[in-house]
Every structure is written in C-alpha cells, then in structure tokens.
Residue frames relative to the residue before (quaternion, step in Angstrom):
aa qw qx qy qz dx dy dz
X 1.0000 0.0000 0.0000 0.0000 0.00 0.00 0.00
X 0.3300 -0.6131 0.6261 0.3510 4.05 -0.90 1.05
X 0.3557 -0.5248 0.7036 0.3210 2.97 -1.89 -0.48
X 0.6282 -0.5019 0.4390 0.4008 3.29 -1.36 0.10
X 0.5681 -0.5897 0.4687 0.3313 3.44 -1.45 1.45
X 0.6470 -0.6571 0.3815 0.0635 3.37 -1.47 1.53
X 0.2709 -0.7436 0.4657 0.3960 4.13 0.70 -0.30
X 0.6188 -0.5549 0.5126 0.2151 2.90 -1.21 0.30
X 0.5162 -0.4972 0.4772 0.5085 4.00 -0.71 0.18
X 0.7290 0.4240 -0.3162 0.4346 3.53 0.26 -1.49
X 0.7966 0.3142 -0.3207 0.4047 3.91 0.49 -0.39
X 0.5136 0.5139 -0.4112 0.5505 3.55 1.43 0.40
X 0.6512 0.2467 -0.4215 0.5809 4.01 0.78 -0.59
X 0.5383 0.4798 -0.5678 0.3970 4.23 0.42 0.05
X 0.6195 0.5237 -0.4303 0.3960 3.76 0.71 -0.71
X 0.5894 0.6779 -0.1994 0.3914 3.41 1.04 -1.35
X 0.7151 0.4395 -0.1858 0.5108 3.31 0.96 -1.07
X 0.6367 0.3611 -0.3423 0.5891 3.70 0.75 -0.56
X 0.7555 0.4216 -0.4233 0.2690 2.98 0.14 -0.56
X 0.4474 0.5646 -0.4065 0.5621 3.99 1.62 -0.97
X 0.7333 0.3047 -0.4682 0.3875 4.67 0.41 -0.38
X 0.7152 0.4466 -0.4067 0.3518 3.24 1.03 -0.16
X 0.4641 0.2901 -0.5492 0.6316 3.93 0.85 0.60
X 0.1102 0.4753 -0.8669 0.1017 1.49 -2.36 1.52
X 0.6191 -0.2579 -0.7408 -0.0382 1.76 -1.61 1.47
X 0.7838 -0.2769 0.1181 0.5432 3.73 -0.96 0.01
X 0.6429 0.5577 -0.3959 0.3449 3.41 0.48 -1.15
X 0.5269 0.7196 -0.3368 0.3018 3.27 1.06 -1.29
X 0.3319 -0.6886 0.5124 0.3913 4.09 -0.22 0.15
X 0.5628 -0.4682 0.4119 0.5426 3.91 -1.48 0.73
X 0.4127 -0.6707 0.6084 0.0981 2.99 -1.87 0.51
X 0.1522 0.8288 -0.5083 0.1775 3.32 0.41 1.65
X 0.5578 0.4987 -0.3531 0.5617 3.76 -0.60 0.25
X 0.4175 -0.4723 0.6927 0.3505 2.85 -2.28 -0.18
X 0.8182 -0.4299 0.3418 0.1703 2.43 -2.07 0.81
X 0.3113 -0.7624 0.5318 0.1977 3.92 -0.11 1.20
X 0.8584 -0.0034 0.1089 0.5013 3.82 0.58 -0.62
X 0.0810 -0.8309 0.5327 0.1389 3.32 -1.63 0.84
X 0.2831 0.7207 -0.4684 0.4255 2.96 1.62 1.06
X 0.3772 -0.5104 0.6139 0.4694 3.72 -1.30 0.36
X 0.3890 -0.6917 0.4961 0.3522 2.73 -1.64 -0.32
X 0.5920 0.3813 -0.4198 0.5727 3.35 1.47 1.20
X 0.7291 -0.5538 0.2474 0.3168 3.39 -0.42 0.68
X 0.0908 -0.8255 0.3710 0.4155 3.61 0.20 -0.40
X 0.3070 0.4839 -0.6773 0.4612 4.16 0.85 0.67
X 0.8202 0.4126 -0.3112 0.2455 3.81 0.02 -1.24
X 0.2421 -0.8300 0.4674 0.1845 3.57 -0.94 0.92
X 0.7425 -0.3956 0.3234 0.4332 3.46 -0.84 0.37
X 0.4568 -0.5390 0.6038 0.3691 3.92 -0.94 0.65
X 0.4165 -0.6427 0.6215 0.1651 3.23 -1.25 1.23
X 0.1838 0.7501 -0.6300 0.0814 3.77 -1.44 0.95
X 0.1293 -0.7594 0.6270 -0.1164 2.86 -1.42 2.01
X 0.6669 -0.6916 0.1288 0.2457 3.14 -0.98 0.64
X 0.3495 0.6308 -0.5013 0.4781 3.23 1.48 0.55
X 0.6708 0.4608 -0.3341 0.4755 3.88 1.13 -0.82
X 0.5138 0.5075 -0.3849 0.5747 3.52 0.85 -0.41
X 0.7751 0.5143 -0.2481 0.2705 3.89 -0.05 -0.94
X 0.5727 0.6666 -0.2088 0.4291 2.40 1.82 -1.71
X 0.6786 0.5253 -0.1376 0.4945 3.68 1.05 -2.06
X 0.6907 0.4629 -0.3698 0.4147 3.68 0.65 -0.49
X 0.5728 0.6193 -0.1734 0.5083 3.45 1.37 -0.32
X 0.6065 0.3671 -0.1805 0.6818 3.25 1.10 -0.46
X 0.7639 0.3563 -0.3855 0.3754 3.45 0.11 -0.61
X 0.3016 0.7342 -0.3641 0.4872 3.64 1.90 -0.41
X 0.8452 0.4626 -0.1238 0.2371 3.16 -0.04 -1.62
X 0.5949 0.5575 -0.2245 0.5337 2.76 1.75 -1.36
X 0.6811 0.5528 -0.1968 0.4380 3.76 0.81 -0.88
X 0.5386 0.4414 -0.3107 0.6470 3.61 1.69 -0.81
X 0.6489 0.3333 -0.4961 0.4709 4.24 0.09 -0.67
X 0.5632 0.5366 -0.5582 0.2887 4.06 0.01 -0.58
C-alpha cells in the first residue's frame, strides 16, 4: 500500500502562510486542516445564559470568601 504523496517545503510553508491570514486573532491557534465542523457549538433555539450585575457581584463575593478561608 503507497502512502499519500508528501508536500513539498514550498507547498508546506504556502500552507503555513494561508493559513497564519486565516487566524485571527493571534491567540486563536494556526488554522491548518479542514474545517472539523459547521455546527455552532451552542445550538441556535438556545440563547446565551443571561448575566447582570447582581450575578457578577454576587460571584465576586464568593470567590472573595473562598480566597479569605485559604
């Protein structure tokens, strides 16, 4: 059984290069391969968990606390 034909430097740094314009933003990891999925990865009926700042206040407090028992 062959294996599949090896690239070439010049068509491995060309992959490289498209692939370094297609992240964005940096943090993001290089963007080699094909695309694994064209699903979100939350549903789209479901909306985002609503947060207001009493929940925010609520969690900063607690995490306080937790950080004051240590």
């Amino acid at each position: 059984m062959q294996g599949a034909k090896r690239p070439s430097a010049d068509e491995l740094e060309e992959e490289l290069d498209q692939a370094l314009k297609a992240t964005f933003p940096a943090s993001d990891p290089i963007a080699i391969g094909e695309v694994s999925g064209t699903e979100p990865d939350r549903p789209l009926h479901r909306k985002p968990a609503l947060i207001d700042k009493a929940l925010v206040e609520e969690l900063a407090r607690n995490a306080a606390a937790k950080l004051d028992r240590k």
